[in-house]
LOBA-641121 format. One record per residue: x, z, y of N, C-alpha, C in turn. Coordinates in steps of 0.02 Angstrom, whole numbers, plus 50000, padded with zeros to 5 digits. Last residue first. Layout:
N
XZYXZYXZY;...
# end
This chain:
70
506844855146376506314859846323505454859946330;507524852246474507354847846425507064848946372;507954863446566507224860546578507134857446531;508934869546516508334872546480507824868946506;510044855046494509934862646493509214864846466;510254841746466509584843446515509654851446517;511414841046381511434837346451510944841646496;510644849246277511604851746300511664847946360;509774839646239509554850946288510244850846294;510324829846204509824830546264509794838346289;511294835446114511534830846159511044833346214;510154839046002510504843346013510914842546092;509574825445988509194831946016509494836046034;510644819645930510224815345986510074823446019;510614825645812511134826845847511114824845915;509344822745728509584831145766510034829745813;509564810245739508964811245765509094820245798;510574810545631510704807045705510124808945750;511334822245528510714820045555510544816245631;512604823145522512244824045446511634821045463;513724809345598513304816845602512864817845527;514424798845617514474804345548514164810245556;513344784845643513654790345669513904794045605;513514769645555513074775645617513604781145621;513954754145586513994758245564513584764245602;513764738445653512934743745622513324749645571;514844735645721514844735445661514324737045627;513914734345858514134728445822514524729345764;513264747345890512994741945884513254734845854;514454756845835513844755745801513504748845832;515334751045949515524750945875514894751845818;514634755946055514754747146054514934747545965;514554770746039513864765846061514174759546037;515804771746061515544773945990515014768345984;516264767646180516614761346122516214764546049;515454776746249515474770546260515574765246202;516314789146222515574789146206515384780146210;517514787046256517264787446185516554785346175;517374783046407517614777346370517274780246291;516754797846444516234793846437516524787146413;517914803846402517244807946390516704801546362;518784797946507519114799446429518214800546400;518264800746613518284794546613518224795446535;518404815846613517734813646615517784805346593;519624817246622519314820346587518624816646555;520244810846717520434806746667519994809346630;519524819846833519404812646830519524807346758;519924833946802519334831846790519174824746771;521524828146823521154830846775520464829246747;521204824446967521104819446923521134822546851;520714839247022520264833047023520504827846955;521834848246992521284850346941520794843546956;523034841347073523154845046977522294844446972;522654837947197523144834547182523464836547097;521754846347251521694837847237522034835347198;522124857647197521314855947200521304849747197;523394861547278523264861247196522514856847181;523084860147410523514853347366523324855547296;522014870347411521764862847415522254857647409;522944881247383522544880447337522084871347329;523804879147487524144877247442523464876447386;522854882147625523384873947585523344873747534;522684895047600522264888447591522454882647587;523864899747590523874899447530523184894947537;524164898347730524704896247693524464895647610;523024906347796523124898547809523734896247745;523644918747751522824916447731522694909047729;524704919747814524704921047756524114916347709;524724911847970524744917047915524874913047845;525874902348072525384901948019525364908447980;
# end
């Protein structure tokens, strides 16, 4: 085995096995908050602590949609 083969391993054990579930708890973590915020306003009817929910909505959409959401 080279060199070349030896470190493509190693970068695709690092890849699966450190930076995927990373990502995975990352994203889960991301979208549980976002989730229990949504359920907590709908059943305590508290709102958000943003200064402006309607800006902050907007701000969310072009930060999800990039520049097509313009």
């Amino acid at each position: 085995m080279s060199f070349k083969d030896v470190m493509f391993y190693l970068v695709c054990a690092a890849t699966w096995f450190i930076l995927l579930p990373l990502v995975l708890v990352g994203g889960t973590s991301l979208v549980s908050y976002a989730l229990f915020s949504e359920l907590r306003e709908y059943f305590l009817g508290r709102t958000a602590k943003a200064l402006d929910n309607a800006a902050a909505r907007e701000m969310a959409r072009r930060m999800c949609l990039g520049s097509a959401g313009r």
